[in-house]
C-alpha positions as CSV (number, residue, x, y, z in Angstrom):
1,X,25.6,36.1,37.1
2,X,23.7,39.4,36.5
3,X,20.2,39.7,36.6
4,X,18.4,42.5,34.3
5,X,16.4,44.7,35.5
6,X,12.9,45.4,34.3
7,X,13.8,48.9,32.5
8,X,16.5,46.8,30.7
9,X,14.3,43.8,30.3
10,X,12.1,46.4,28.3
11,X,14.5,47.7,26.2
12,X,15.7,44.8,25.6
13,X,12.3,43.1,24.1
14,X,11.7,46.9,22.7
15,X,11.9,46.4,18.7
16,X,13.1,49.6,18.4
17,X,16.1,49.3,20.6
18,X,16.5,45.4,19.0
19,X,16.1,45.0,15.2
20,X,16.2,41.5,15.1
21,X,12.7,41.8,16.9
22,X,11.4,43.5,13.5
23,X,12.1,40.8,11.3
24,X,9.2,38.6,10.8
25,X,11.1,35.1,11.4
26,X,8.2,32.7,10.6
27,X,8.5,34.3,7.0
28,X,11.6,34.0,6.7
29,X,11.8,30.1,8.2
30,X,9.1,29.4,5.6
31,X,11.4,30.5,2.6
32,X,14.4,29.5,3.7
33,X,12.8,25.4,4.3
34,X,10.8,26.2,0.8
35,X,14.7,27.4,-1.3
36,X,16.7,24.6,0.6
37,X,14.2,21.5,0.1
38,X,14.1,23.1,-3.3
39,X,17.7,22.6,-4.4
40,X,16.8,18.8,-2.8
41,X,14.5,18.3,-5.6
42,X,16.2,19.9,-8.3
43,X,19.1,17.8,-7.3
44,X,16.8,14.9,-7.2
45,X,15.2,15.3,-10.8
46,X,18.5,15.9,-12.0
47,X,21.3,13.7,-11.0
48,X,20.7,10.8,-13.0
49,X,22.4,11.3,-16.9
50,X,20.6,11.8,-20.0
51,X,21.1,9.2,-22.4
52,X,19.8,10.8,-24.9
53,X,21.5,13.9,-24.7
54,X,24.8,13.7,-26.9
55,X,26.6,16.1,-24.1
56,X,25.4,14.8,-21.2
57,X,25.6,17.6,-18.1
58,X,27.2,16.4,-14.5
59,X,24.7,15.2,-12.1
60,X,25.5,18.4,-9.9
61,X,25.4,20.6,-13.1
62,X,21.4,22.4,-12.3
63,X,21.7,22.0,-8.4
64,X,25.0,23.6,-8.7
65,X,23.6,27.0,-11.1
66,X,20.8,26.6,-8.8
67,X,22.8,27.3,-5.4
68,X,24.8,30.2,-7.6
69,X,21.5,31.9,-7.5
70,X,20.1,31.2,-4.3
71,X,23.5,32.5,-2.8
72,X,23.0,35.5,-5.1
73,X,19.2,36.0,-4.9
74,X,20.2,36.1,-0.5
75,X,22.9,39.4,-1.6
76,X,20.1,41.1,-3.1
77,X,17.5,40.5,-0.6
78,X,19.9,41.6,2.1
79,X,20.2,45.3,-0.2
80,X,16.7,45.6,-1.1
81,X,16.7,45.1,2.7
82,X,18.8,47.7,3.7
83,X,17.2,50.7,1.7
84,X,14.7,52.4,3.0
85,X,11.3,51.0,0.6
86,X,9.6,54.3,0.7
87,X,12.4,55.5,-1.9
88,X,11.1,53.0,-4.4
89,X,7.4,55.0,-4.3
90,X,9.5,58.0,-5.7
91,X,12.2,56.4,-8.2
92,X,9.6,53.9,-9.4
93,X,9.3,55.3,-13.1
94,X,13.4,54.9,-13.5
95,X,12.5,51.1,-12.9
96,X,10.0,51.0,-14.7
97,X,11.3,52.9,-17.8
98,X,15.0,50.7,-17.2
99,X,12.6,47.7,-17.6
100,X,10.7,48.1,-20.9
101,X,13.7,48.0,-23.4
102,X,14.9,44.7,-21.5
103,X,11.5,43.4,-22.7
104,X,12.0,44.5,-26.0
105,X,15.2,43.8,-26.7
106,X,15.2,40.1,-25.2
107,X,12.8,39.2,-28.2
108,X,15.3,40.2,-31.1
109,X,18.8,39.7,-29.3
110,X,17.8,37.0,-26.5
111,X,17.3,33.1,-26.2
112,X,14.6,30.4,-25.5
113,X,12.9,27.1,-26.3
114,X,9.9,26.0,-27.2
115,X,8.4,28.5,-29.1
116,X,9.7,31.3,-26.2
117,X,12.2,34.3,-26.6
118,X,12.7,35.0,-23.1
119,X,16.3,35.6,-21.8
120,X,20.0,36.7,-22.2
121,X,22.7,34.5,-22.8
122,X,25.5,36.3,-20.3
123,X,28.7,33.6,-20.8
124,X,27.8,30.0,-18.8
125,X,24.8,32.4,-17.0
126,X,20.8,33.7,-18.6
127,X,18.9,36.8,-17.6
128,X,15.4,36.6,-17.5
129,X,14.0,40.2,-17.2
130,X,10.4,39.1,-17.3
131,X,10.6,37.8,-13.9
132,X,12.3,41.2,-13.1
133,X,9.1,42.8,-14.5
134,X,6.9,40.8,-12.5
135,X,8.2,42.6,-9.3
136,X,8.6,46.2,-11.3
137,X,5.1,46.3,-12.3
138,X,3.4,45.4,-8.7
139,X,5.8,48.3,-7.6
140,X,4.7,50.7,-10.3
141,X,1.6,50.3,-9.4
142,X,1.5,50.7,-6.2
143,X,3.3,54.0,-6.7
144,X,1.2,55.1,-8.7
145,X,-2.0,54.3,-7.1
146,X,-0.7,55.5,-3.7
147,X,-0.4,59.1,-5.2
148,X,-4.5,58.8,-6.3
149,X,-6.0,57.6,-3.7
150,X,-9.5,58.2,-3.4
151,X,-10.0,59.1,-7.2
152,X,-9.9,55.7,-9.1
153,X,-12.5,56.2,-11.7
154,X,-12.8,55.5,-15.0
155,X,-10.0,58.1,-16.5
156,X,-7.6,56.5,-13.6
157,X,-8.5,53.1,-14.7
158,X,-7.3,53.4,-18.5
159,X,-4.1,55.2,-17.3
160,X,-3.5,52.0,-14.8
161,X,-4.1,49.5,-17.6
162,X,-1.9,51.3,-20.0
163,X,0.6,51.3,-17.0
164,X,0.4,47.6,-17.1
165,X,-0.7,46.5,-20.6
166,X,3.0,47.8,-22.1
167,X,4.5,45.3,-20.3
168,X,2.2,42.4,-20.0
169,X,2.2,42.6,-24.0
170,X,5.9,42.8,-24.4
171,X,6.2,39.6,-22.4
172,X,3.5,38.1,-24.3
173,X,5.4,38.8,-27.6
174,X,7.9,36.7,-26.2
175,X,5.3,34.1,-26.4
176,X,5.7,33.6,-22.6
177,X,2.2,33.1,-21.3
178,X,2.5,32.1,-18.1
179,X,4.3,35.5,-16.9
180,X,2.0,37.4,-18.7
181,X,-0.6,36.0,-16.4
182,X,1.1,36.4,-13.2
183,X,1.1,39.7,-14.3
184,X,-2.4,40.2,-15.0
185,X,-3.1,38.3,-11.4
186,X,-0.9,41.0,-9.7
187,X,-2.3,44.0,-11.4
188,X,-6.0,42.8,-10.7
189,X,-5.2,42.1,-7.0
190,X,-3.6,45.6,-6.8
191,X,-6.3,47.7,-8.5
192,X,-8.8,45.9,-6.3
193,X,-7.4,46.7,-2.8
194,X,-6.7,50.3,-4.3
195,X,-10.5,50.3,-4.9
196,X,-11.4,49.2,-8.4
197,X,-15.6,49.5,-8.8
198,X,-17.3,46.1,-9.0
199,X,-18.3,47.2,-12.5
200,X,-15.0,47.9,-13.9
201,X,-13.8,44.8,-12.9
202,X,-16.8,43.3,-14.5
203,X,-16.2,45.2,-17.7
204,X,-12.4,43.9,-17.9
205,X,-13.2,40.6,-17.3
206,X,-15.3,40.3,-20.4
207,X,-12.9,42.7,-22.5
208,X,-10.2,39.9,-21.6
209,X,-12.7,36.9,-22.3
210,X,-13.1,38.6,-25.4
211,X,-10.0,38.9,-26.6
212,X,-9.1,35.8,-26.1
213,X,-12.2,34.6,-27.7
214,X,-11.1,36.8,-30.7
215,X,-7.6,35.4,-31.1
216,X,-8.9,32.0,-30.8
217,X,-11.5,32.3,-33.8
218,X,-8.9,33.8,-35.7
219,X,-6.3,31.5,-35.5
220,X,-4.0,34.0,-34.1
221,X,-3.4,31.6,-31.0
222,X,-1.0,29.2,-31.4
223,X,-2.0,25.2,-31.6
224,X,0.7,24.0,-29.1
225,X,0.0,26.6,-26.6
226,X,-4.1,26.6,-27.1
227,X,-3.8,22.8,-26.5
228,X,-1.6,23.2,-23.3
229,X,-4.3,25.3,-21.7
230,X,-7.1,23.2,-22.9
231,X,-5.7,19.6,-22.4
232,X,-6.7,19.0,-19.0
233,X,-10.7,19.4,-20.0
234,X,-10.5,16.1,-21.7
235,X,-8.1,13.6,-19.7
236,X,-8.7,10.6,-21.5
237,X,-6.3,8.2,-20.7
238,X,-7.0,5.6,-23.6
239,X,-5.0,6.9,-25.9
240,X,-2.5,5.5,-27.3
241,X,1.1,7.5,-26.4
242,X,1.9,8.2,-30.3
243,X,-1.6,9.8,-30.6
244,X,-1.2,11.6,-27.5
245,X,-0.2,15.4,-27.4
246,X,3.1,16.8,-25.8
247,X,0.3,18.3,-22.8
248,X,-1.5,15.4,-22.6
249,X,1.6,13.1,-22.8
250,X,3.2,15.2,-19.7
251,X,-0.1,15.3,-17.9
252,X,-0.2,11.9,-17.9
253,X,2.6,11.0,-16.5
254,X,2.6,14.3,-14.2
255,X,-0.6,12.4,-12.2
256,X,1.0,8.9,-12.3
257,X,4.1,10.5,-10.5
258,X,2.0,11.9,-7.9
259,X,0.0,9.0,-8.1
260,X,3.2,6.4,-7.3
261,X,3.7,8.4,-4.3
262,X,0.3,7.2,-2.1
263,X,0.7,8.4,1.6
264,X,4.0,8.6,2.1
265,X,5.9,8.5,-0.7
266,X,8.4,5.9,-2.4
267,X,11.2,7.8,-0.6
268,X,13.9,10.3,-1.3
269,X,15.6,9.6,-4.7
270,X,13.3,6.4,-5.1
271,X,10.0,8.5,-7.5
272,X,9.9,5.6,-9.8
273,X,8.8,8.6,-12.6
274,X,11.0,11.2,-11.3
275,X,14.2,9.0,-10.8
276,X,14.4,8.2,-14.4
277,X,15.7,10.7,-17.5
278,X,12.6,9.7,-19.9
279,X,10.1,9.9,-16.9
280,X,7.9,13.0,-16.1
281,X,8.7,15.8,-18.7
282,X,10.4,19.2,-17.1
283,X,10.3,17.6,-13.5
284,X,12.9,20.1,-12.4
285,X,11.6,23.3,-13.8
286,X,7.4,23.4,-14.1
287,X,6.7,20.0,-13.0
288,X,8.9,19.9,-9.7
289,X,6.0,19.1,-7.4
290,X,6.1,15.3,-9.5
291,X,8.6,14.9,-7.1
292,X,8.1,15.7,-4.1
293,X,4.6,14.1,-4.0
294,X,6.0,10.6,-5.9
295,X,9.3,10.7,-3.1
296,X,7.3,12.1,-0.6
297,X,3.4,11.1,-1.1
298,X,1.0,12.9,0.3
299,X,2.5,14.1,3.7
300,X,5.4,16.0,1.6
301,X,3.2,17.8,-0.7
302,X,0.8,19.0,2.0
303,X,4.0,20.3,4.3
304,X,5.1,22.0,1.5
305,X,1.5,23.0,1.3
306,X,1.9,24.3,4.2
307,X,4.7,26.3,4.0
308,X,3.9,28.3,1.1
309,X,0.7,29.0,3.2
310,X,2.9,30.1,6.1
311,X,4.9,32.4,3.4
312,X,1.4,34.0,2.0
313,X,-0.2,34.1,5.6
314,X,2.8,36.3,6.7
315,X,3.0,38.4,3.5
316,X,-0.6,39.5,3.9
317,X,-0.4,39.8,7.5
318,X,2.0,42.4,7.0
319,X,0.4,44.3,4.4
320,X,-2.8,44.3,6.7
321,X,-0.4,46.1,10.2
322,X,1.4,48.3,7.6
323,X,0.2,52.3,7.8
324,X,1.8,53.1,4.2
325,X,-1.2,52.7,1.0
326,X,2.1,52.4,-0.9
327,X,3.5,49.2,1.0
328,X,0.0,47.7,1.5
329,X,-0.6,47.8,-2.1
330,X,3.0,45.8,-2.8
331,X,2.8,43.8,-0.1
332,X,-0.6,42.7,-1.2
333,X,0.5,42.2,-5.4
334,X,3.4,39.9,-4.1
335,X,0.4,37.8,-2.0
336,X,-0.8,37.5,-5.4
337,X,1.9,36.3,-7.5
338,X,3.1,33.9,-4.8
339,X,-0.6,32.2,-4.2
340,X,-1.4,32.2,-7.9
341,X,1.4,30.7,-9.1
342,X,1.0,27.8,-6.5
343,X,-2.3,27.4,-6.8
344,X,-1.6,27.1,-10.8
345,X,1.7,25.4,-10.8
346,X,1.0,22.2,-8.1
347,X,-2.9,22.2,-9.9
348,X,-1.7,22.1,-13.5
349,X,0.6,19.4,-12.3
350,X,-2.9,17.3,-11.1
351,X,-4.9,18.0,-14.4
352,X,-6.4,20.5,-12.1
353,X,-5.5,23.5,-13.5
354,X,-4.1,23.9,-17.2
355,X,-1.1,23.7,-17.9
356,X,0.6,27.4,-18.8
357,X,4.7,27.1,-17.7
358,X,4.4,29.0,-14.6
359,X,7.0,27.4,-12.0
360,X,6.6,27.2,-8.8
361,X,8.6,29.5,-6.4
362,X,12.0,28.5,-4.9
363,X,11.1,25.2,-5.9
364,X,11.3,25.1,-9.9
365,X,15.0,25.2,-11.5
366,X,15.9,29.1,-12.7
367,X,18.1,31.2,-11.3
368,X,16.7,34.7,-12.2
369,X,13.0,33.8,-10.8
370,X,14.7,32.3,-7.8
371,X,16.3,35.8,-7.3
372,X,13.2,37.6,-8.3
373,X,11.7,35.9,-5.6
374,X,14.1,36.9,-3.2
375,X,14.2,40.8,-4.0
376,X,10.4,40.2,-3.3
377,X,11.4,38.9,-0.2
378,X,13.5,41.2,0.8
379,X,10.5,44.1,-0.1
380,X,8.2,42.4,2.4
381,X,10.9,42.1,4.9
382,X,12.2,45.5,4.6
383,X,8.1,46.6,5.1
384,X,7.9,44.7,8.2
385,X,10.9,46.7,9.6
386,X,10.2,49.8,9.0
387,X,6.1,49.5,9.4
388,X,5.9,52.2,11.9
């Protein structure tokens, strides 16, 4: 048996002479236990027929399109992986410009439910290109900003929130709130690290307050949706289920899920709320975490707690080690999107947090934010690689 020597023991633990040493393995673990427990609980919300659908799907039907697009979402991650990410600093206006008349065009030609135009019917597939826009933007504007460094004043600041108000208000004329405020989360986080003055931010907190304030008093904010972000200020539970809303209806039964589950849970495929068609409303898509904290209790939902922590820990770590202002600034708008959307998707789910559609990543059912999430994935990785 040979024995290495210490000049190949060296080169051998060198990451330059061995890749795999530059790929950041606890993310990836984290991911990879967050997309396959995932397709458990799709799997789990969804086996069971509806009766009251005339066409009923196979029990397999959403874990199957779900697996599709992991499989797919692991393709593109392995590209993003394999081009160098300091060509997207450059060629970020062509992404950017490609992305805009998706947005546009998705309203008059494109699909939804709900009150929401948000996708592209492409045969037995959809194409979501707002969750495409979610990564676009974070990487617009970190190319941008990483070219006017040092020089963020006021003049800079209008040109980033033009930047970022076209598409934020073309996915808000799809009526799809929830993106539009992952959006504004990312942009925010990005503008900050890239040196936004205290008293801008100030100034575009109450311009935003404001606006709301104004579309509010003039009725120009819809009654469903202004009552889905206001429900859970007033959880009364003595209502009557016919005079309940939609929000407060799901809400309700969103907490006696959780609730069911104690400190360990009623056990896998056993949720009495989330085992049943008529139980908790869109427990596969926004409301996901019913499940795993009714089948899993407490324990579950804090391990998957504490994974998405391990995936957020590792993002920002890396944006922290990396030398590029252009991958530090991406690295550090995908930090964003990732801990806001968990902190509002699992609190909207407790009356914690209202509730605004936002699903929770690799977890909820739909394939084009689970390969969303992946491309981002393979963006962090491919910064970790090449990080010096």
């Amino acid at each position: 048996m040979s024995v290495l020597t210490s000049p190949e023991r060296r080169r051998l633990f060198d990451p330059h002479n061995n890749p795999s040493l530059r790929l950041d393995w606890a993310l990836l673990f984290a991911v990879g236990v967050l997309s396959g427990f995932g397709l458990t609980m799709i799997y789990s919300a969804t086996r069971d027929p509806n009766p009251d659908v005339q066409n009923p799907v196979s029990p397999t039907y959403y874990l199957e399109r779900q697996g599709i697009a992991l499989l797919v979402g692991l393709v593109v991650a392995a590209m993003v992986m394999l081009v160098d990410y300091r060509k997207l600093r450059d060629f970020w206006p062509l992404l950017y410009g490609a992305t805009l008349p998706l947005l546009l065009a998705v309203k008059f030609v494109g699909a939804g439910t709900g009150g929401t135009t948000a996708w592209f019917n492409i045969g037995p597939f959809q194409f979501q290109p707002s969750e495409v826009a979610k990564l676009v933007l974070v990487v617009s504007l970190a190319g941008f900003l990483s070219r006017h460094e040092g020089d963020f004043d006021a003049w800079r600041l209008v040109q980033v929130l033009i930047l970022a108000g076209v598409p934020m208000a073309l996915v808000l004329y799809q009526n799809d709130l929830g993106t539009m405020l992952v959006m504004a989360v990312c942009t925010i986080a990005v503008m900050v690290v890239a040196g936004l003055k205290p008293i801008h931010l100030l100034v575009l907190i109450l311009l935003t307050g404001s606006l709301f304030g104004g579309l509010i008093a003039t009725d120009q904010f819809e009654t469903y949706r202004l009552e889905r972000l206001t429900g859970f200020l007033d959880q009364n539970t003595g209502k009557a289920a016919s005079k309940q809303t939609d929000a407060e209806f799901t809400l309700q039964r969103s907490k006696a899920a959780i609730q069911n589950g104690g400190i360990w849970g009623e056990g896998l495929y056993q949720g009495t709320l989330t085992r049943i068609p008529n139980g908790v409303p869109a427990q596969h898509t926004d409301f996901i975490f019913t499940a795993v904290g009714e089948q899993f209790g407490f324990v579950g939902g804090a391990g998957l707690l504490a994974l998405f922590g391990l995936l957020i820990w590792r993002t920002w770590r890396i944006s922290a080690f990396t030398d590029d202002r252009f991958a530090q600034l991406v690295a550090i708008g995908f930090v964003a999107m990732f801990s806001f959307q968990v902190f509002e998707n699992i609190g909207m789910t407790m009356g914690m947090m209202p509730i605004t559609g936002i699903p929770l990543p690799f977890m909820s059912y739909g394939g084009s934010a689970m390969i969303a999430y992946w491309a981002a994935l393979g963006l962090i990785v491919n910064i970790h690689f090449r990080r010096n």
